[in-house]
N, CA, C and O atoms as a CHARMM CRD file, in Angstrom:
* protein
*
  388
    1    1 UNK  N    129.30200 354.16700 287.51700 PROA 1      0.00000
    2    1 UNK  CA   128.05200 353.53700 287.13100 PROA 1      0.00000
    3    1 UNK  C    128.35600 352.35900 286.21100 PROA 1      0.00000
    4    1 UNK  O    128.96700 352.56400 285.16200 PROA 1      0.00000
    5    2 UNK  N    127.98600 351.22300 286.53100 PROA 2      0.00000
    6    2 UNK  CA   127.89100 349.79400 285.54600 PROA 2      0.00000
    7    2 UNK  C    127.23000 349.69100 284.55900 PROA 2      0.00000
    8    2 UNK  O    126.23800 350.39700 284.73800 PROA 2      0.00000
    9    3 UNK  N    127.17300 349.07900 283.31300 PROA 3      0.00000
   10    3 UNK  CA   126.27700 348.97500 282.61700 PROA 3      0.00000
   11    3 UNK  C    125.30000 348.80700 282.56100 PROA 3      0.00000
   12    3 UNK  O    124.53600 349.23400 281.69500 PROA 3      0.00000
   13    4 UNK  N    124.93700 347.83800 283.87700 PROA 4      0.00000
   14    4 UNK  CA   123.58400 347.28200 284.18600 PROA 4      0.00000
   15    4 UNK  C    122.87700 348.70500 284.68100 PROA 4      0.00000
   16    4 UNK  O    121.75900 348.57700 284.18100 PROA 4      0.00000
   17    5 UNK  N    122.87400 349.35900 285.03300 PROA 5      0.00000
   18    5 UNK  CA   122.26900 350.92900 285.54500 PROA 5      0.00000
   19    5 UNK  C    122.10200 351.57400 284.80700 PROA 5      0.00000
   20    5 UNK  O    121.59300 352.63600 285.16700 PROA 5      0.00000
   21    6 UNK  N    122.37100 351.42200 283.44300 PROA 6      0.00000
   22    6 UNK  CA   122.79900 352.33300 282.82500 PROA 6      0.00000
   23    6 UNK  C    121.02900 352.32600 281.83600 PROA 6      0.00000
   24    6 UNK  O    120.16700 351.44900 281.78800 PROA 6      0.00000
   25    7 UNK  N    121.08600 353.58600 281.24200 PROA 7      0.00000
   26    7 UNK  CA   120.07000 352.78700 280.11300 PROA 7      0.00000
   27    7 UNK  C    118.60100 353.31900 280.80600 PROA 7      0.00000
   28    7 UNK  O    118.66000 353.98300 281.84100 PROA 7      0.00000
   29    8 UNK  N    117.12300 352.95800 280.11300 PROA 8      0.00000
   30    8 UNK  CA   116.00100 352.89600 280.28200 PROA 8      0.00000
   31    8 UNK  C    115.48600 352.85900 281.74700 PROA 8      0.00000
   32    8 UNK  O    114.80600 353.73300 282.28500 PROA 8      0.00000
   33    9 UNK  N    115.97800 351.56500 282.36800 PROA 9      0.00000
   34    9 UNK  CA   115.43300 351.11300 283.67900 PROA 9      0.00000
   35    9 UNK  C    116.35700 350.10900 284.10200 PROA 9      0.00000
   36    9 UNK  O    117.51900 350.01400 283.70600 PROA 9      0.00000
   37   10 UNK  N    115.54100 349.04500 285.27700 PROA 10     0.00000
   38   10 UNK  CA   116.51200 348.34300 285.91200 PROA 10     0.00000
   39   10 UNK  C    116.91200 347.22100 285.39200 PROA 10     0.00000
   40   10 UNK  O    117.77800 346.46500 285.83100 PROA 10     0.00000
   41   11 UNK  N    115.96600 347.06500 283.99400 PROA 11     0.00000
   42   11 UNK  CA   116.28900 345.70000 283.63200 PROA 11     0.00000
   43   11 UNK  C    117.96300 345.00200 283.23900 PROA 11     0.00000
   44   11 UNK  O    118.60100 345.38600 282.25800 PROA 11     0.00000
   45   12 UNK  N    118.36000 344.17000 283.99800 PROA 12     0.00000
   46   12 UNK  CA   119.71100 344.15900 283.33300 PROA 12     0.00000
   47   12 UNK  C    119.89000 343.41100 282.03100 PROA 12     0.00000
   48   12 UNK  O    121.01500 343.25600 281.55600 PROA 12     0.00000
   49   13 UNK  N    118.29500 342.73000 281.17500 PROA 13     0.00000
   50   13 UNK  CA   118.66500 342.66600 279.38600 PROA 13     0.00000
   51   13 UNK  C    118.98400 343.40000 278.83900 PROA 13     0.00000
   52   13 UNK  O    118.61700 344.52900 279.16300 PROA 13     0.00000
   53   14 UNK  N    120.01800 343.20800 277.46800 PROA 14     0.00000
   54   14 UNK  CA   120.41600 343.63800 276.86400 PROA 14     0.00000
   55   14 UNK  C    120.31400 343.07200 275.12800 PROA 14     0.00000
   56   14 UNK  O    121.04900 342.18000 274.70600 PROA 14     0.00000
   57   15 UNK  N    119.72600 343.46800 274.64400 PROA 15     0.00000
   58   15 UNK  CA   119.63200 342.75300 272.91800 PROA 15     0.00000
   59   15 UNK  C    120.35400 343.22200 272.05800 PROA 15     0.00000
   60   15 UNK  O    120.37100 344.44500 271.92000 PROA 15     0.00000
   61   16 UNK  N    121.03000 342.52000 271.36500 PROA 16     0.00000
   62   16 UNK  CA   121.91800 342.43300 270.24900 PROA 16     0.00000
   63   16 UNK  C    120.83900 342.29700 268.88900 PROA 16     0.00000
   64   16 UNK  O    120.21400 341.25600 269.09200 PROA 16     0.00000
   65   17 UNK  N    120.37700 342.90900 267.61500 PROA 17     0.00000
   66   17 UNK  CA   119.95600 342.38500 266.90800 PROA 17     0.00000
   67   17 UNK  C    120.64300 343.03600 265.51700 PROA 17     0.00000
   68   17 UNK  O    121.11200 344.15600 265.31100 PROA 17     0.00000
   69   18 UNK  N    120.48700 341.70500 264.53900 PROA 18     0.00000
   70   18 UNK  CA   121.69500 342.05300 263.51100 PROA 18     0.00000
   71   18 UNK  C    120.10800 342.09400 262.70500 PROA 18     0.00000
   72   18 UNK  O    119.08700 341.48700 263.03100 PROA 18     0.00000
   73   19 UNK  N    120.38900 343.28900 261.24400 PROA 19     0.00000
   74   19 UNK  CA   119.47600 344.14200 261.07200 PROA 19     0.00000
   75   19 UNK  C    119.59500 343.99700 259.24900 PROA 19     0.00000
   76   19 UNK  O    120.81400 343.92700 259.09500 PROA 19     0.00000
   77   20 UNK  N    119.11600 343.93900 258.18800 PROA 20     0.00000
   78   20 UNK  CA   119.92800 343.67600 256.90900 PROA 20     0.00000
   79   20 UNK  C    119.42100 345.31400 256.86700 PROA 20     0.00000
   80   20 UNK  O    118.54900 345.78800 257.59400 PROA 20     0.00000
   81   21 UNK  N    120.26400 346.11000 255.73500 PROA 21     0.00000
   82   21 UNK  CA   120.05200 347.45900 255.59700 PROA 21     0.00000
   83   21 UNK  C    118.45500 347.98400 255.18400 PROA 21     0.00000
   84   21 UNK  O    118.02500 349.13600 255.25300 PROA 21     0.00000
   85   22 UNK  N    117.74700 346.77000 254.74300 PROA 22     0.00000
   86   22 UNK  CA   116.27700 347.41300 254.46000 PROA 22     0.00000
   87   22 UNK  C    115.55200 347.03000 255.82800 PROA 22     0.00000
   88   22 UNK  O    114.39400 347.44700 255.87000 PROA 22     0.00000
   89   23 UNK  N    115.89500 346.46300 256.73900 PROA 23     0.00000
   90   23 UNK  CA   115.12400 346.39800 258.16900 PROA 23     0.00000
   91   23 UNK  C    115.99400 347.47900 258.84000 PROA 23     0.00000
   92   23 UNK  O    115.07000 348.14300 259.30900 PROA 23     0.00000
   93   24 UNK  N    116.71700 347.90200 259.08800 PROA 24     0.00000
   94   24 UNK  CA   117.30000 349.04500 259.43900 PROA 24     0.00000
   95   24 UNK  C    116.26600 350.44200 258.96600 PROA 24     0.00000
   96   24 UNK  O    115.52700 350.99200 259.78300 PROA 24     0.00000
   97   25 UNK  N    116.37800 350.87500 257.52100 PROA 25     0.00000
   98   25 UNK  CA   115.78200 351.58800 257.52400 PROA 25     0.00000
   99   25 UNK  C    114.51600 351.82200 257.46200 PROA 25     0.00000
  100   25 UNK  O    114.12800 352.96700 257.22900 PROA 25     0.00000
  101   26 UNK  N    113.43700 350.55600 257.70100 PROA 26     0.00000
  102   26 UNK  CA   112.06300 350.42300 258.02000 PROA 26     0.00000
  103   26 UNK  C    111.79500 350.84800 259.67900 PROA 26     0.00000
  104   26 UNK  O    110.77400 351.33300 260.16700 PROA 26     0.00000
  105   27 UNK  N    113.29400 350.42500 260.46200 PROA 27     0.00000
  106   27 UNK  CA   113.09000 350.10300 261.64100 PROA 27     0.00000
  107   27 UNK  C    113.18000 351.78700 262.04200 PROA 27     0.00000
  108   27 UNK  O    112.33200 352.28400 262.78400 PROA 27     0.00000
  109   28 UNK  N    114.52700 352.75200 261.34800 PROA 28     0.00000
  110   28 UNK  CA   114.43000 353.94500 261.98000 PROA 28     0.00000
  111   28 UNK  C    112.98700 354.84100 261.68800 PROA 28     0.00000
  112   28 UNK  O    112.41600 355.57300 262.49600 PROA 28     0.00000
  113   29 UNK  N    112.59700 354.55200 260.31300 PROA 29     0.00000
  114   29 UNK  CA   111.47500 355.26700 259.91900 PROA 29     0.00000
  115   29 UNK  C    110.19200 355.21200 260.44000 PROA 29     0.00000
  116   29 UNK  O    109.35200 356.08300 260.21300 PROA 29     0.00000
  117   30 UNK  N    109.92200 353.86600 261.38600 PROA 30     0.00000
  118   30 UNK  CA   109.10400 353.72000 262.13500 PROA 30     0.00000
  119   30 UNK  C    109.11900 354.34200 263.59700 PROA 30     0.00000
  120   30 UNK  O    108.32400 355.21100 263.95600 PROA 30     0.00000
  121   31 UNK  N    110.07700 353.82000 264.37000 PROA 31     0.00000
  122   31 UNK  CA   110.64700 354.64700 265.16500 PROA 31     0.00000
  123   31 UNK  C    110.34400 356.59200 264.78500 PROA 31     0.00000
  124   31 UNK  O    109.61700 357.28300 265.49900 PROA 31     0.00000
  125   32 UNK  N    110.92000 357.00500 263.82800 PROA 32     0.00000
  126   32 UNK  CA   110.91900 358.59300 263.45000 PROA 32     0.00000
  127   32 UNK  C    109.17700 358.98200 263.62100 PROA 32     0.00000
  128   32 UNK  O    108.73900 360.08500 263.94600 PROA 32     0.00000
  129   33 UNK  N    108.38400 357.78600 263.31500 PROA 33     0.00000
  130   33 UNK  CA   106.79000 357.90700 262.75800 PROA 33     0.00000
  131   33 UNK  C    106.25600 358.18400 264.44000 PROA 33     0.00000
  132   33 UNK  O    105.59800 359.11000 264.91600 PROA 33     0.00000
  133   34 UNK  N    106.87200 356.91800 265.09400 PROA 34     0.00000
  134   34 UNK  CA   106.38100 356.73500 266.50800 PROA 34     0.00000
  135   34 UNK  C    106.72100 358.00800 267.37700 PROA 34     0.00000
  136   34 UNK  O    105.90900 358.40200 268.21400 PROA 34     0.00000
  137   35 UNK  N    107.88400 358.62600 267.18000 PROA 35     0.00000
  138   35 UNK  CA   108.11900 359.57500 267.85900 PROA 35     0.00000
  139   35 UNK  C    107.43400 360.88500 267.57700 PROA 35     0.00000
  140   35 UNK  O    107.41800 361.72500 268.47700 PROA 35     0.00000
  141   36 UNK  N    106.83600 361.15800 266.35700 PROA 36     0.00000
  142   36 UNK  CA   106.10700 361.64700 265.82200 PROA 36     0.00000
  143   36 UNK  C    105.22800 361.90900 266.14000 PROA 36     0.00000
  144   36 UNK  O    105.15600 363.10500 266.42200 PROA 36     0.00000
  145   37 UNK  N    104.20300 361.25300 266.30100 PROA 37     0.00000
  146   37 UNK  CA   102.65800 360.60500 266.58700 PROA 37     0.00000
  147   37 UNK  C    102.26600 360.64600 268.53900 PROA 37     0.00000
  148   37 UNK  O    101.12300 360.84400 268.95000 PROA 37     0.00000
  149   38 UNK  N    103.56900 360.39700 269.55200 PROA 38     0.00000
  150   38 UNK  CA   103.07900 360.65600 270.88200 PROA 38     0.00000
  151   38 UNK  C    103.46100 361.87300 270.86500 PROA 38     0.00000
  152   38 UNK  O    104.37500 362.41400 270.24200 PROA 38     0.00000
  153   39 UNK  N    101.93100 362.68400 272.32900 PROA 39     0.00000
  154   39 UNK  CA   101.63900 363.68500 272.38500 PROA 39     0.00000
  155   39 UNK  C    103.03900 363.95900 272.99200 PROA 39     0.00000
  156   39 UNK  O    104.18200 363.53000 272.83000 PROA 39     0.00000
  157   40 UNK  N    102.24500 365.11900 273.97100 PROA 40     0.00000
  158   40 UNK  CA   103.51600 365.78400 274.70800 PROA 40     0.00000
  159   40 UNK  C    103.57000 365.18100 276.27800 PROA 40     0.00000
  160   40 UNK  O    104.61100 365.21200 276.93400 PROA 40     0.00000
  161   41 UNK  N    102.49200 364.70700 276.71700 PROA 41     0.00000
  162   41 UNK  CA   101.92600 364.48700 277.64600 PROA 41     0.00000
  163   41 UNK  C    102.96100 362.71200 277.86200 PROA 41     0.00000
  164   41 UNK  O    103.07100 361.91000 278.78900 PROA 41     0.00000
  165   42 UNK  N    103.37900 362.77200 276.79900 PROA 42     0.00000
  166   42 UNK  CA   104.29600 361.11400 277.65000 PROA 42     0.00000
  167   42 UNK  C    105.92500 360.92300 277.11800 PROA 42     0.00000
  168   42 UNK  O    106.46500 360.10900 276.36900 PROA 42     0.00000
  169   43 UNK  N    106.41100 362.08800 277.89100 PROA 43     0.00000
  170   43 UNK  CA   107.99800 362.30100 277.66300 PROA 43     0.00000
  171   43 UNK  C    108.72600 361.02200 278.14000 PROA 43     0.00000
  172   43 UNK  O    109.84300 360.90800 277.63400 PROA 43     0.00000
  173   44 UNK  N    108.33800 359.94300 279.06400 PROA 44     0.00000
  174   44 UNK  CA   109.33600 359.43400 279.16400 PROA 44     0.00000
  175   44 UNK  C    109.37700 357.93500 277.70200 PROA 44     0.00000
  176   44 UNK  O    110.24800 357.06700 277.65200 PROA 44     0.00000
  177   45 UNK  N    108.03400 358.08500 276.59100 PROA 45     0.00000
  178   45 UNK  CA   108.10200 357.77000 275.96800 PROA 45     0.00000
  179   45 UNK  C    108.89200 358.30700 274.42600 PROA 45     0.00000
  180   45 UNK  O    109.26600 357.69400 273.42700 PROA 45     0.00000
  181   46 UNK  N    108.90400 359.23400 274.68700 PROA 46     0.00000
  182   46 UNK  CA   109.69900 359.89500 273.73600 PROA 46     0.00000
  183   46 UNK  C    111.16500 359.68200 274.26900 PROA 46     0.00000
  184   46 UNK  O    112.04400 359.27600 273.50800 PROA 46     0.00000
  185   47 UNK  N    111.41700 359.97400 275.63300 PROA 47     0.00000
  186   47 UNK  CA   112.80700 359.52400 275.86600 PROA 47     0.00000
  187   47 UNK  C    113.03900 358.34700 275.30800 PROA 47     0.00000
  188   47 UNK  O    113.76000 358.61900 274.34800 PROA 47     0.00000
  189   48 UNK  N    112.87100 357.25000 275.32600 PROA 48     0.00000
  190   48 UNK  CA   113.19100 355.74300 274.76700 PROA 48     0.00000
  191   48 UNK  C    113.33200 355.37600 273.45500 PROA 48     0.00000
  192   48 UNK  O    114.13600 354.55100 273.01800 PROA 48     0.00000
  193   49 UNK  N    112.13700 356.32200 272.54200 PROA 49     0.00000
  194   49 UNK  CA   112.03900 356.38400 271.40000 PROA 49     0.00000
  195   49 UNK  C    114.09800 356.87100 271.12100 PROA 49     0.00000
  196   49 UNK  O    114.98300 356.17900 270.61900 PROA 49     0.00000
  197   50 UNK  N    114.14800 357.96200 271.57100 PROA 50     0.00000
  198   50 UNK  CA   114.85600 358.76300 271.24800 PROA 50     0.00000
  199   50 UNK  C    116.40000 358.27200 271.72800 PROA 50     0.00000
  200   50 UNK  O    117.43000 358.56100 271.11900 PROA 50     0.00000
  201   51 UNK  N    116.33000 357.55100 272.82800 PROA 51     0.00000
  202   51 UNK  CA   117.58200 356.39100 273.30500 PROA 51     0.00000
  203   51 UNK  C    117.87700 355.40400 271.57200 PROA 51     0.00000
  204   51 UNK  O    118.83100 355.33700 270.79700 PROA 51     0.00000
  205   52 UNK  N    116.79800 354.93000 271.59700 PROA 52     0.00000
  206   52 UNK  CA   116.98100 353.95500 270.58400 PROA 52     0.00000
  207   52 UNK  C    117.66900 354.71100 269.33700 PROA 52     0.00000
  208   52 UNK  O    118.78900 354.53100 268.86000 PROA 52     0.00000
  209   53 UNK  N    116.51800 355.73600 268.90300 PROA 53     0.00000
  210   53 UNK  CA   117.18800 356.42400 267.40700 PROA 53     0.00000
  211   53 UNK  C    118.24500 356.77900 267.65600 PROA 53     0.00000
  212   53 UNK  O    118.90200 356.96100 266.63100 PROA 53     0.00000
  213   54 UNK  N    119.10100 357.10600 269.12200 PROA 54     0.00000
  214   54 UNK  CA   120.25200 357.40100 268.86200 PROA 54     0.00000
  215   54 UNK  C    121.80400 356.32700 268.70400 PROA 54     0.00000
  216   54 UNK  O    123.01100 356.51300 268.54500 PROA 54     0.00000
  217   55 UNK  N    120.84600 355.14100 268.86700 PROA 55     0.00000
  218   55 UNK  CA   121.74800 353.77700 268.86400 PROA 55     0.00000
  219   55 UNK  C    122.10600 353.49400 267.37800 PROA 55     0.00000
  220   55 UNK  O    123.16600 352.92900 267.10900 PROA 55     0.00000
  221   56 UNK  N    121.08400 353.94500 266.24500 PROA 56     0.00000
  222   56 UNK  CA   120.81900 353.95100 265.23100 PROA 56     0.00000
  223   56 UNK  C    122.53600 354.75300 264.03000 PROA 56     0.00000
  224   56 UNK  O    123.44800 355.52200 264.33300 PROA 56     0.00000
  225   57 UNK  N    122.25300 354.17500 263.00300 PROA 57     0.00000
  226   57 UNK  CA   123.34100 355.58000 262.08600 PROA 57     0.00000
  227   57 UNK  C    122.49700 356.44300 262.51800 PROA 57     0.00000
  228   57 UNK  O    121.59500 356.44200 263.35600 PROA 57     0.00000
  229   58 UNK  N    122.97500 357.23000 261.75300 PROA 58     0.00000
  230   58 UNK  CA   123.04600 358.72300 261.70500 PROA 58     0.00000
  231   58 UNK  C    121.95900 358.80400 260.33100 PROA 58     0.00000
  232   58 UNK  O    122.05100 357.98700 259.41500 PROA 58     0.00000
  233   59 UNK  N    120.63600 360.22500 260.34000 PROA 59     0.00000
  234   59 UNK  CA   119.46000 360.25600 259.05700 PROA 59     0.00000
  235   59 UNK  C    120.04900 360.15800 257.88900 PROA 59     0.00000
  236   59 UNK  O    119.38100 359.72600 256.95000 PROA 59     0.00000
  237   60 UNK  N    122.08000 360.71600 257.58800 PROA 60     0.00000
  238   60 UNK  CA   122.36100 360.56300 256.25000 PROA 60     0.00000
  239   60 UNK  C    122.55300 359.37400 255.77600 PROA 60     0.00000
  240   60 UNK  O    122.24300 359.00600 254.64300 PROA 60     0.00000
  241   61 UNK  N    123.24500 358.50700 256.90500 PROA 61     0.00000
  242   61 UNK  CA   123.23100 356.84400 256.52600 PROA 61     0.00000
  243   61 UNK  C    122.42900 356.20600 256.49600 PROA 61     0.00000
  244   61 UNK  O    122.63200 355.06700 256.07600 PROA 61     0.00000
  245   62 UNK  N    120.64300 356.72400 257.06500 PROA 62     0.00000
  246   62 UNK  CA   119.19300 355.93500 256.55100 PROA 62     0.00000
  247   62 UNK  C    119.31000 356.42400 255.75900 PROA 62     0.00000
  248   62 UNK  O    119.62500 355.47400 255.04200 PROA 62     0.00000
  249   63 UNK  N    119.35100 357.62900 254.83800 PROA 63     0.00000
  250   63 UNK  CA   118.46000 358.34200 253.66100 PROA 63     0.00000
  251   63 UNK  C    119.45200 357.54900 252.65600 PROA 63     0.00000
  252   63 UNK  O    118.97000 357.31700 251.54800 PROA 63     0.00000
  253   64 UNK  N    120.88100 357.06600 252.91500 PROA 64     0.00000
  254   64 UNK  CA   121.66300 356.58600 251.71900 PROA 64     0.00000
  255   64 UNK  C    120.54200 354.81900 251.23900 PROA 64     0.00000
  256   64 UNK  O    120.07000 354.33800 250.20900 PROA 64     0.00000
  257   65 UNK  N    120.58400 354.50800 252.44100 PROA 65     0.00000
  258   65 UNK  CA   120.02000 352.71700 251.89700 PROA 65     0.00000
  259   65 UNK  C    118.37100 353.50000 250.84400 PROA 65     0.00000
  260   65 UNK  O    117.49600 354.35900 250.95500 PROA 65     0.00000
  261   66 UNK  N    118.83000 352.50400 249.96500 PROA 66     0.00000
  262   66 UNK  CA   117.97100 352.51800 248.67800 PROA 66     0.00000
  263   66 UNK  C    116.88600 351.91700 249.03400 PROA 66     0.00000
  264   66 UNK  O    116.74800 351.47600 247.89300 PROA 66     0.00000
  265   67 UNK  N    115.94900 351.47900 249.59900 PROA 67     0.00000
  266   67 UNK  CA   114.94100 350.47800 249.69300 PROA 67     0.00000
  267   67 UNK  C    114.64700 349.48400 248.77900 PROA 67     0.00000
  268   67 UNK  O    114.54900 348.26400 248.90600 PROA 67     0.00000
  269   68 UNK  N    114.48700 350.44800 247.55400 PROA 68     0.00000
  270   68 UNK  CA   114.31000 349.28100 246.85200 PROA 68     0.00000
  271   68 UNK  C    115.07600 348.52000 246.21100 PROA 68     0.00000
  272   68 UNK  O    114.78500 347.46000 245.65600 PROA 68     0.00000
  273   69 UNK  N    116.18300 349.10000 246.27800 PROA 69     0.00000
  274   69 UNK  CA   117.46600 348.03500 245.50900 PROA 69     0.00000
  275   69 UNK  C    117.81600 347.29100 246.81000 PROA 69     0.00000
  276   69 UNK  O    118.49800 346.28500 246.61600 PROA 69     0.00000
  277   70 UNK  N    117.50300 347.55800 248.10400 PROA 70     0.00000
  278   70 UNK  CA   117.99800 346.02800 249.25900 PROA 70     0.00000
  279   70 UNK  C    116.79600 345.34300 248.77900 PROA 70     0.00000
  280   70 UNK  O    117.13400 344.21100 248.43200 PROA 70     0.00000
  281   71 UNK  N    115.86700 345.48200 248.65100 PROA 71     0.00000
  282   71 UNK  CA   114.65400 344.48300 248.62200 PROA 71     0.00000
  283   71 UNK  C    114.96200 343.81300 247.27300 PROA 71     0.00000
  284   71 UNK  O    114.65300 342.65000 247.01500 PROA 71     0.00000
  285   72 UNK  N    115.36000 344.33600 246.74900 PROA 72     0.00000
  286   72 UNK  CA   115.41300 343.61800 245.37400 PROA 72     0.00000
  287   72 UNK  C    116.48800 342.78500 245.57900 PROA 72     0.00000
  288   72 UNK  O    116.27300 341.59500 245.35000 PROA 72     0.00000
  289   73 UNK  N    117.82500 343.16200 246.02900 PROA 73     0.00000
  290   73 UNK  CA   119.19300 342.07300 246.49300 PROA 73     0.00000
  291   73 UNK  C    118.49400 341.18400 247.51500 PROA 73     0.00000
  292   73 UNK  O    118.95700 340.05100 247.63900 PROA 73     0.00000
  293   74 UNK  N    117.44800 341.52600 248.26700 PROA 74     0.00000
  294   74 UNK  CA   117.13300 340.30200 248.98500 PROA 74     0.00000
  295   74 UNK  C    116.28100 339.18800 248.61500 PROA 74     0.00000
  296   74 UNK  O    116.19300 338.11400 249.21000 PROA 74     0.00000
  297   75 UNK  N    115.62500 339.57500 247.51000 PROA 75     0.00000
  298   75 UNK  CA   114.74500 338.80100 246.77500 PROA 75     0.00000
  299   75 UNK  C    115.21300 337.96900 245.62400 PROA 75     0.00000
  300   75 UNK  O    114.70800 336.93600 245.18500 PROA 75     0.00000
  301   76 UNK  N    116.40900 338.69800 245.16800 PROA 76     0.00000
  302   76 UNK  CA   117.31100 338.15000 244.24800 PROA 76     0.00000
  303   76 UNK  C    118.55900 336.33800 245.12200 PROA 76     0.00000
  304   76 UNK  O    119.05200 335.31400 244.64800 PROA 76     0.00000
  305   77 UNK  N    118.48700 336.93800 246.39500 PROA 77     0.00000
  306   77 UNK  CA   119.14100 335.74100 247.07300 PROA 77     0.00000
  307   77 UNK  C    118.31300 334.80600 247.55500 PROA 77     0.00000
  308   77 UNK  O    118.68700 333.69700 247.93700 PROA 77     0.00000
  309   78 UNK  N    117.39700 335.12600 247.55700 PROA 78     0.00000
  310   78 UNK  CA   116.91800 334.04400 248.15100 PROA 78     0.00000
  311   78 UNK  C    116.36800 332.93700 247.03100 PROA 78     0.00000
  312   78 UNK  O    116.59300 331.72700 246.99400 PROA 78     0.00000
  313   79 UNK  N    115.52600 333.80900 246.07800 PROA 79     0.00000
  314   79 UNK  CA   115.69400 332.42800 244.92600 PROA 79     0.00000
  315   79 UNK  C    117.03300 331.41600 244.24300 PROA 79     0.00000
  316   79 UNK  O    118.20500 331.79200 244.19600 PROA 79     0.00000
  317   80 UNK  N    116.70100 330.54700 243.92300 PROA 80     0.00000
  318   80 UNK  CA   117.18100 329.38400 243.43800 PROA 80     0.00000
  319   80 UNK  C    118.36900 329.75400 242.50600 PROA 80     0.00000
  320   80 UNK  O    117.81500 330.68200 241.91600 PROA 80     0.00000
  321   81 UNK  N    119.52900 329.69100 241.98900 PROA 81     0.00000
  322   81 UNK  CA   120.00200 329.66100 241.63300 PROA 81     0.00000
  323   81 UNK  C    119.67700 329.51100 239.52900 PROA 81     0.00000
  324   81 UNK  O    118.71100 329.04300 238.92600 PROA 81     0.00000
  325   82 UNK  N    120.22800 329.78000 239.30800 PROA 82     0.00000
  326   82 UNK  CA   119.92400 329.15600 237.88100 PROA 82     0.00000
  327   82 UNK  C    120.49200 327.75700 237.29700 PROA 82     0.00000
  328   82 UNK  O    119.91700 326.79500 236.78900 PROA 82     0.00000
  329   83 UNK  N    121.84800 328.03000 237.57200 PROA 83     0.00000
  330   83 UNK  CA   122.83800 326.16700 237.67400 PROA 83     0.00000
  331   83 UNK  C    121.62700 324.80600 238.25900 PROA 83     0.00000
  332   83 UNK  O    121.54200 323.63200 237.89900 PROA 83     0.00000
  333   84 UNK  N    120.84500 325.57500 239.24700 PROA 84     0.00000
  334   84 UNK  CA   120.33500 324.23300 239.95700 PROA 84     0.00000
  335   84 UNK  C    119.09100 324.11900 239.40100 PROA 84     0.00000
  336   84 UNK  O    118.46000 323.87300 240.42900 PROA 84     0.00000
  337   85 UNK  N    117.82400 324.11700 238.04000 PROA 85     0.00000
  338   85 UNK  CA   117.18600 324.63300 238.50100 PROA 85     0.00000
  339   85 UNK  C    116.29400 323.46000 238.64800 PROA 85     0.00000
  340   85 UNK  O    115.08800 323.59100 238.43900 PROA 85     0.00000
  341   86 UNK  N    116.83800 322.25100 239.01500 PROA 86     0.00000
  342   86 UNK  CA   115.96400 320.84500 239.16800 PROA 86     0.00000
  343   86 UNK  C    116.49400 320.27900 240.25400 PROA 86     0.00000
  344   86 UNK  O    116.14200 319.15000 240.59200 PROA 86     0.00000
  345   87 UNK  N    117.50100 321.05600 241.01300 PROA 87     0.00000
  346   87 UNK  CA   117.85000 320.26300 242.10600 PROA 87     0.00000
  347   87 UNK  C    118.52200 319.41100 242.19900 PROA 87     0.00000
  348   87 UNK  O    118.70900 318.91400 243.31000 PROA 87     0.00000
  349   88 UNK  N    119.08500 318.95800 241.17700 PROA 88     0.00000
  350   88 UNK  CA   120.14300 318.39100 240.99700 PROA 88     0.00000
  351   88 UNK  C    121.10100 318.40400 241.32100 PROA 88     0.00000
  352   88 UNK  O    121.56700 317.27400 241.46300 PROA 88     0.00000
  353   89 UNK  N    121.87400 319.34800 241.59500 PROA 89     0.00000
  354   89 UNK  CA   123.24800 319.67100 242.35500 PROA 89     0.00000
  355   89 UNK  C    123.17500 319.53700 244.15200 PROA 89     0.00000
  356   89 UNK  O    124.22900 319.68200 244.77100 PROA 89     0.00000
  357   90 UNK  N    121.67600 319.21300 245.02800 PROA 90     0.00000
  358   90 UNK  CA   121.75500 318.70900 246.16500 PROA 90     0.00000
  359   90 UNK  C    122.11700 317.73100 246.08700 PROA 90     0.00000
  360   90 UNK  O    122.29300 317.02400 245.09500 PROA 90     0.00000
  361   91 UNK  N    122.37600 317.44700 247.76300 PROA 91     0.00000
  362   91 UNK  CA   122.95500 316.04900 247.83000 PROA 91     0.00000
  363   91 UNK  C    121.65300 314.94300 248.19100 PROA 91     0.00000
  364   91 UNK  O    120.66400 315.36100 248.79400 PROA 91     0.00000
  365   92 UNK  N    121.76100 313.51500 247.76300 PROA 92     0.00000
  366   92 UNK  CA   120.88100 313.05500 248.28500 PROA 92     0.00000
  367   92 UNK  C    120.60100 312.93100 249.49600 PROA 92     0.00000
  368   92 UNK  O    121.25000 313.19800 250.50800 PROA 92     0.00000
  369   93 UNK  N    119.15100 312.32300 249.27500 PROA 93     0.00000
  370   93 UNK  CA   118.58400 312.01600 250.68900 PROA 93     0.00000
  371   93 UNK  C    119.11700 310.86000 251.50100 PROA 93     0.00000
  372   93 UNK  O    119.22700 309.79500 250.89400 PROA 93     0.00000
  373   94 UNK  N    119.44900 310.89200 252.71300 PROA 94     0.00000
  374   94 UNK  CA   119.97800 309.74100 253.35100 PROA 94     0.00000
  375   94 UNK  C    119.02200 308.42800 253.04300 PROA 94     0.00000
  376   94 UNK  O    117.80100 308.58800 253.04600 PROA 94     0.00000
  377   95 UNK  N    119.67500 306.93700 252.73700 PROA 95     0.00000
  378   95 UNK  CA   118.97200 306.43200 252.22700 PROA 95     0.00000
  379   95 UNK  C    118.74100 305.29500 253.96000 PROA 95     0.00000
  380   95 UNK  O    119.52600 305.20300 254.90300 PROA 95     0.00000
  381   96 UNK  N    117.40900 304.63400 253.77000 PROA 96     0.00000
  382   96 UNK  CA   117.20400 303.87200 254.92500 PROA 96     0.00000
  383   96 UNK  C    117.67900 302.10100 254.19300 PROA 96     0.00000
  384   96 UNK  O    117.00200 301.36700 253.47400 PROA 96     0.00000
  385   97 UNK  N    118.82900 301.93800 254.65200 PROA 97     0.00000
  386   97 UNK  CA   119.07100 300.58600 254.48000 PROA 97     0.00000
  387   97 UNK  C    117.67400 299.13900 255.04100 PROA 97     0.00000
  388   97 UNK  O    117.92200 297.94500 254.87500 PROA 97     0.00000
């Protein structure tokens, strides 16, 4: 069996998505919620659910990410620096002769 067969259905996409550790563990916990929440009556939705969570770490490597200390490292990078805090250290703007 090929890869392309392999999996959900016939589609032969395949997605790659790179995940920072607090979308990871929003992403399994939603997933865990979704699988949760359908009845019994739509197994081949629970199958998929359940393909995916198993692509996932493992519940001890969600339960380790902190939530709120990634959110906080991510909120912490994305602001401005302190060295810069006038912008000064960019480079200028290309000038129009």
């Amino acid at each position: 069996m090929d890869d392309d067969t392999q999996g959900t259905g016939p589609s032969p996409f395949k997605y790659h998505l790179e995940l920072t550790p607090a979308q990871l563990k929003l992403t399994h916990t939603a997933l865990r919620s979704l699988l949760d929440d359908f009845g019994h009556e739509q197994p081949d939705v629970h199958a998929v659910i359940r393909e995916v969570l198993e692509k996932l770490p493992d519940e001890h490597a969600i339960r380790a990410i902190r939530l709120d200390d990634e959110l906080e490292r991510g909120l912490a990078a994305a602001e401005p620096s302190a060295a810069e805090p006038d912008g000064s250290d960019e480079d200028p703007p290309d000038s129009v002769a």
